[in-house]
C-alpha positions as CSV (number, residue, x, y, z in Angstrom):
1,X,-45.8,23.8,51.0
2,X,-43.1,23.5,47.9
3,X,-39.6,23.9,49.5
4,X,-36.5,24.9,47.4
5,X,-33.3,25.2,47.8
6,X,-31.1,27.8,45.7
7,X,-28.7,29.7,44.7
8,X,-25.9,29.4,47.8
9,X,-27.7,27.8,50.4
10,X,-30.8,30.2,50.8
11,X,-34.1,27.9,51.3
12,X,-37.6,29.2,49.3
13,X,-41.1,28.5,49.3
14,X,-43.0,28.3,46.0
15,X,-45.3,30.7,45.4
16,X,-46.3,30.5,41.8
17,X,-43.7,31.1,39.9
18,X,-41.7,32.6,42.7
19,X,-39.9,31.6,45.5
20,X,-40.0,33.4,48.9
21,X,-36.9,33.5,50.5
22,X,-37.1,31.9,54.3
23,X,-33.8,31.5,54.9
24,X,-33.4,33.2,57.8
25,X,-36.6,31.4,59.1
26,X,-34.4,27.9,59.1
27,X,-31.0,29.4,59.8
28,X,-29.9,28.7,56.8
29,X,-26.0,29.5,55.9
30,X,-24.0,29.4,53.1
31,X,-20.4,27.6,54.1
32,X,-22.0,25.9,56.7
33,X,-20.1,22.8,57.9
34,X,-21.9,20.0,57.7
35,X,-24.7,21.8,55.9
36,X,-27.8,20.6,58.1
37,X,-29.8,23.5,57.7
38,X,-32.7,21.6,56.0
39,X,-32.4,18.6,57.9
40,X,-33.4,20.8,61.5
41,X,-35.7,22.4,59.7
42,X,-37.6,19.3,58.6
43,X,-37.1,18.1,62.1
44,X,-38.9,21.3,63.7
45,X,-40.8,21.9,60.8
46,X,-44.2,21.2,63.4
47,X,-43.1,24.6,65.4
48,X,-41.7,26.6,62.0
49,X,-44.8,26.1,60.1
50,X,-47.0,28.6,61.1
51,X,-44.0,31.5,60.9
52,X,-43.0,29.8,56.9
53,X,-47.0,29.8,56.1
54,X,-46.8,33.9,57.6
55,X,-43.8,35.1,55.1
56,X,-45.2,33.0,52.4
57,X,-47.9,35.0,52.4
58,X,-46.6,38.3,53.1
59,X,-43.0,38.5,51.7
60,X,-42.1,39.5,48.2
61,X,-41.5,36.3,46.0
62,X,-38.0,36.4,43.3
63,X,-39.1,35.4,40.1
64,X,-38.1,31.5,39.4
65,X,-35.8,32.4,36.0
66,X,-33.3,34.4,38.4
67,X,-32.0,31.7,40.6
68,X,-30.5,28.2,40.1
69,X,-32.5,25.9,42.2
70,X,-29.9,23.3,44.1
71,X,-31.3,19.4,45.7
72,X,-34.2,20.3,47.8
73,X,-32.5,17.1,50.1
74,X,-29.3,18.1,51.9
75,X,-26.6,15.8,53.6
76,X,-29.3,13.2,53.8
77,X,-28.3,11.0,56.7
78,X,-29.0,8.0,54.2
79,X,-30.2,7.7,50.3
80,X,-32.3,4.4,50.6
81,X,-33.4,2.8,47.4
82,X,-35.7,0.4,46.1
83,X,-34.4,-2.4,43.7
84,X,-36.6,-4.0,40.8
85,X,-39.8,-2.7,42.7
86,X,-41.8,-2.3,39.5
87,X,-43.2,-5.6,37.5
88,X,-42.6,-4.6,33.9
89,X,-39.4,-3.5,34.6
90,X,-38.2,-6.1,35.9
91,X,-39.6,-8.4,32.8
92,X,-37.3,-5.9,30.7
93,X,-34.1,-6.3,32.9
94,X,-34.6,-10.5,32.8
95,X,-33.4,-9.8,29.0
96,X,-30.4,-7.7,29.3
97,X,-28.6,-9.5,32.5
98,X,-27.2,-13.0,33.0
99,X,-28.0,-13.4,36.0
100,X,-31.5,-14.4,37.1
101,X,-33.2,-11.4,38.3
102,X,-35.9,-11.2,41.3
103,X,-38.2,-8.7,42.6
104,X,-37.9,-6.8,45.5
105,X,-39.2,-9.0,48.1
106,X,-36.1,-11.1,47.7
107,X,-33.2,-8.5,47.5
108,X,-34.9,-6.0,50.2
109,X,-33.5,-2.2,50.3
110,X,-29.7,-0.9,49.4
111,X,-28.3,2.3,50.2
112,X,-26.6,4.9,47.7
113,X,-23.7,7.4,48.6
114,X,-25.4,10.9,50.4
115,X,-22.3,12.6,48.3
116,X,-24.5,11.5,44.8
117,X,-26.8,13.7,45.5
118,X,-27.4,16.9,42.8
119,X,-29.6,19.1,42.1
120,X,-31.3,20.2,39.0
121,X,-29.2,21.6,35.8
122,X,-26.3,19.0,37.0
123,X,-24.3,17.5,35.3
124,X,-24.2,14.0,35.3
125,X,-21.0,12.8,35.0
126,X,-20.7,9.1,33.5
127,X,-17.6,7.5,34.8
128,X,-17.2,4.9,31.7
129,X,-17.0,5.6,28.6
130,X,-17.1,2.0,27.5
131,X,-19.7,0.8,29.7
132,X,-23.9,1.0,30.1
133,X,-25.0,4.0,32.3
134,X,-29.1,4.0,32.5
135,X,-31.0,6.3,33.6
136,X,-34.2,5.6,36.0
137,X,-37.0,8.7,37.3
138,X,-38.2,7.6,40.5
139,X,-40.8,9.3,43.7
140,X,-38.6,10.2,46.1
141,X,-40.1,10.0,50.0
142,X,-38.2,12.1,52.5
143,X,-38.5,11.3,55.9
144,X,-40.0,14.0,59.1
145,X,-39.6,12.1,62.2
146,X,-37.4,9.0,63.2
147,X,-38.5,5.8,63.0
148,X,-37.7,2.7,64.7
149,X,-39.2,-0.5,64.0
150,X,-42.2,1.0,62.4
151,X,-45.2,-0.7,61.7
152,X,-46.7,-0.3,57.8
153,X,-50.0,1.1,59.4
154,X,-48.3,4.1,61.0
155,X,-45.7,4.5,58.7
156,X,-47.1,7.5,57.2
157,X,-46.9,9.4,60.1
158,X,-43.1,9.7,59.4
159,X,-43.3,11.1,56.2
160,X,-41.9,14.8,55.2
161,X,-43.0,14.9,52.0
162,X,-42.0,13.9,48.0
163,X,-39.6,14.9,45.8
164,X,-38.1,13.8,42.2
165,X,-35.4,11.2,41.7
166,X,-33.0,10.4,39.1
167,X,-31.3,7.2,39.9
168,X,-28.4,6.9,37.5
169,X,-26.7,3.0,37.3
170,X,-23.5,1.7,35.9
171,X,-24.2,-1.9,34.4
172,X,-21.7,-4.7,35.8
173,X,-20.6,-7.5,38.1
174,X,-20.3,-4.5,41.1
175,X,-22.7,-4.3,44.2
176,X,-25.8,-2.6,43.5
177,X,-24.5,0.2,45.7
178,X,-21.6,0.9,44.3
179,X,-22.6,1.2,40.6
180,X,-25.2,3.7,41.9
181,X,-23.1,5.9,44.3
182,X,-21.0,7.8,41.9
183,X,-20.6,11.5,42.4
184,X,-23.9,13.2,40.7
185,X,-25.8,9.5,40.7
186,X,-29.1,10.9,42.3
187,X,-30.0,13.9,41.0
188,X,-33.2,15.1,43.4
189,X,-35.5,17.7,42.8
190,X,-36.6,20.3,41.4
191,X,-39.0,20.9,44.9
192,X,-39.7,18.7,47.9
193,X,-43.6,19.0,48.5
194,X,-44.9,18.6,52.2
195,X,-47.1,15.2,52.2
196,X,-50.3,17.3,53.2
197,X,-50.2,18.5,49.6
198,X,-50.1,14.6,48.2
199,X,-52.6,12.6,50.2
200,X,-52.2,9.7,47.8
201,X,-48.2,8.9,46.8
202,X,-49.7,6.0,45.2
203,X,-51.5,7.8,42.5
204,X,-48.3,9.9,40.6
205,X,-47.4,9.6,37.1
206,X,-43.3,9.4,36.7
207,X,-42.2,10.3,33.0
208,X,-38.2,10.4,31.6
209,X,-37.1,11.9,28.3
210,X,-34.1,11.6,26.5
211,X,-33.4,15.1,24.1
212,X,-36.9,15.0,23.9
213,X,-37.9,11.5,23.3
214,X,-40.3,10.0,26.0
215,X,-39.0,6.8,27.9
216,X,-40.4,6.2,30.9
217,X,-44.1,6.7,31.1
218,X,-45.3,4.9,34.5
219,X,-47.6,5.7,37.9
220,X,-46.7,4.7,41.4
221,X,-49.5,2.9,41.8
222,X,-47.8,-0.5,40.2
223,X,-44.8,-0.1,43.0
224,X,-44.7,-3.9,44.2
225,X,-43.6,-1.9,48.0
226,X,-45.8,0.7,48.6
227,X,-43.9,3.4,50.6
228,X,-45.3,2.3,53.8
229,X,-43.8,-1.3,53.1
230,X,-40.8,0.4,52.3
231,X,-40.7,2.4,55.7
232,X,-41.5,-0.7,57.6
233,X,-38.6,-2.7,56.1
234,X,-36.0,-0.4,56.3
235,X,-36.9,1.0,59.8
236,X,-36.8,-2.4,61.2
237,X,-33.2,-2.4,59.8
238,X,-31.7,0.9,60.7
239,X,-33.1,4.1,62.3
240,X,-34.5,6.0,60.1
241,X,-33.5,10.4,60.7
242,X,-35.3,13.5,59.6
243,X,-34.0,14.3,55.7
244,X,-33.4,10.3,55.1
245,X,-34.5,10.2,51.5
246,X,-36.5,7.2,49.9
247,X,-36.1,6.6,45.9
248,X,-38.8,3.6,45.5
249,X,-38.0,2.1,42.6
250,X,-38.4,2.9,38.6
251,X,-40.9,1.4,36.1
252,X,-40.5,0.2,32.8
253,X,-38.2,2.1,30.1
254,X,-34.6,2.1,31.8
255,X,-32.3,3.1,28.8
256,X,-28.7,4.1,28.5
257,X,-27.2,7.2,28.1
258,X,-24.7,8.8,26.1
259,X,-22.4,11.8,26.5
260,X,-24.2,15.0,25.4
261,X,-27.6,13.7,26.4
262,X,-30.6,15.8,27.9
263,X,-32.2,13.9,30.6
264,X,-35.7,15.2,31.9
265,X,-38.4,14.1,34.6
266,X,-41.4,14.8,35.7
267,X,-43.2,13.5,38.8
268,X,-47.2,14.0,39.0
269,X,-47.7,16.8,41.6
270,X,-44.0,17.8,42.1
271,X,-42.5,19.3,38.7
272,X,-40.0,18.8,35.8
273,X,-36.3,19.1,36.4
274,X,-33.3,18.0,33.5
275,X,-29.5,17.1,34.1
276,X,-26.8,16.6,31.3
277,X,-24.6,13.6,30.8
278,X,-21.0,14.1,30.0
279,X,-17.9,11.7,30.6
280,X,-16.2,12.2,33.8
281,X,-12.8,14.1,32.8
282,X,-10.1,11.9,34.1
C-alpha cells in the first residue's frame, strides 16, 4: 500500500492517481493533540489491513491535483540518521572540511529534531544567510514494530515501509544534530510505501535537482550500513517505536542552496516530491 497524508490530517491510500480517504479507518483527527494518528495505525496496521485493502478497492478515490499532500511520518518518536554512509560522498566531503572526515563505522547514528519534519511543497527555511546550507535526498525506513536489541538477521521483520528524505545541513563547528534539526530540516515524503511493495531497499535509485539541474544521481545499493545494520545498531542503543523514521545516508552530489531555489527528489519505487528554499524571516 502507498499511504498519504493530506490536506488537514485526513490519511489516503494511492490508487493511481487518486487517493482514497481512510481516515476514519485510523481515527484520524484534525487538532488532535499529540497528533499520533499514524503512529497507532502503523502499530495495528496487522488488524487494519484487511478493512484499508476493502475501501481501497471499493471507495471513490479524489483526484491527486485537489489536495496538498502533508509528511506521510507524523510525531515520529525519533528521526535517526545515517552520517557519511555513502563512499563517494564522503571522498567529496574530505575536500570541503578541515577536519578529517570518517565513515560511518566510526561516528555510528545521530538523531535530528521530530519538529524538522515537513511535508512536500514546504518551504525550507534556511536560517543563515551567510552560511553553507546543503541539500542531501535520502531512503527513508520507517519502523512497524519495536525493537530492542535486534539482531541484523531479523531486523527486517521491524520494518513499516519507505519513504523519501530530504536531509537539509547547515555547514559549521555545531554538533551534527544540531545543524540538521532546524524547523523544516527533513522534509519526508511524498508517500510511505508498505515494505511488501519494496522486497529489495537495496536496489532504489535516489536522484536531487536543483531548478532543474540534476545533482544527486545515486542507488542504495552502495550504502556502507545496509538498513538492517542500521536497525541493529541503533536498536542496541535505544528502543526503537512504531513511526521511528530512518534517513540512511546520501550519496555523492551534496550541494548548497540558495534562497529562491527549487529542490526536487525522487526515490526509485516511492515518487518525486519538491520544497523551496527561502531565508528564515527574523
Amino acid at each position: 500500500m502507498r499511504i498519504a497524508v493530506y490536506d488537514d490530517s485526513r490519511v489516503g491510500l494511492l490508487r493511481n492517481e487518486t487517493l482514497v480517504d481512510v481516515s476514519d479507518l485510523v481515527s484520524a483527527r484534525n487538532g488532535e493533540w499529540p497528533p499520533v494518528f499514524l503512529l497507532r495505525a502503523i502499530a495495528d496496521f496487522d488488524r487494519l489491513r484487511p478493512r484499508l485493502g476493502e475501501a481501497l478497492q471499493r471507495r471513490e478515490g479524489v483526484p491527486l491535483g485537489r489536495v496538498q499532500l502533508r509528511a506521510p511520518v507524523v510525531f515520529p518518536s525519533k528521526v535517526i540518521a545515517a552520517p557519511v554512509n555513502y563512499r563517494l560522498h564522503i571522498e567529496e566531503m574530505r575536500s570541503q572540511v578541515k577536519h578529517e572526515l570518517h565513515a560511518i563505522e566510526k561516528y555510528g547514528l545521530f538523531l535530528k529534531a521530530p519538529s524538522s519534519v515537513v511535508g512536500p511543497d514546504a518551504i525550507v527555511e534556511l536560517p543563515f544567510p551567510d552560511r553553507r546550507t546543503d541539500h542531501e535526498v535520502e531512503l527513508g525506513v520507517v519502523i512497524g514494530k519495536t525493537a530492542r536489541n535486534v539482531a541484523a538477521g531479523d531486523a527486517m521483520n521491524h520494518v513499516f515501509g519507505y519513504t523519501g528524505v530530504m536531509d537539509i545541513t547547515v555547514r559549521g563547528e555545531e554538533d551534527r544534530s544540531t545543524r540538521k534539526s532546524f524547523d523544516s530540516f527533513t522534509p519526508v515524503g511524498p508517500v510511505l510505501v508498505t515494505a511488501d511493495e519494496i522486497p529489495d531497499p537495496h536496489a532504489l535509485q535516489l536522484q536531487l535537482w536543483v531548478n532543474g539541474e540534476r545533482r544527486q544521481n545515486g542507488n542504495t545499493r552502495d550504502m556502507i550500513w545496509n538498513v538492517p545494520r542500521l536497525i541493529e545498531y541503533a536498536s542496541h542503543v535505544m528502543t526503537l517505536y512504531p513511526g521511528d523514521l530512518f534517513s540512511t545516508g546520501t550519496p555523492d552530489g551534496v550541494g548548497p542552496l540558495k534562497a529562491g531555489d527549487q529542490v526536487t527528489i525522487d526515490v526509485e519505487r516511492i515518487g518525486r516530491m519538491s520544497v523551496k528554499a527561502e531565508l528564515r524571516k527574523r
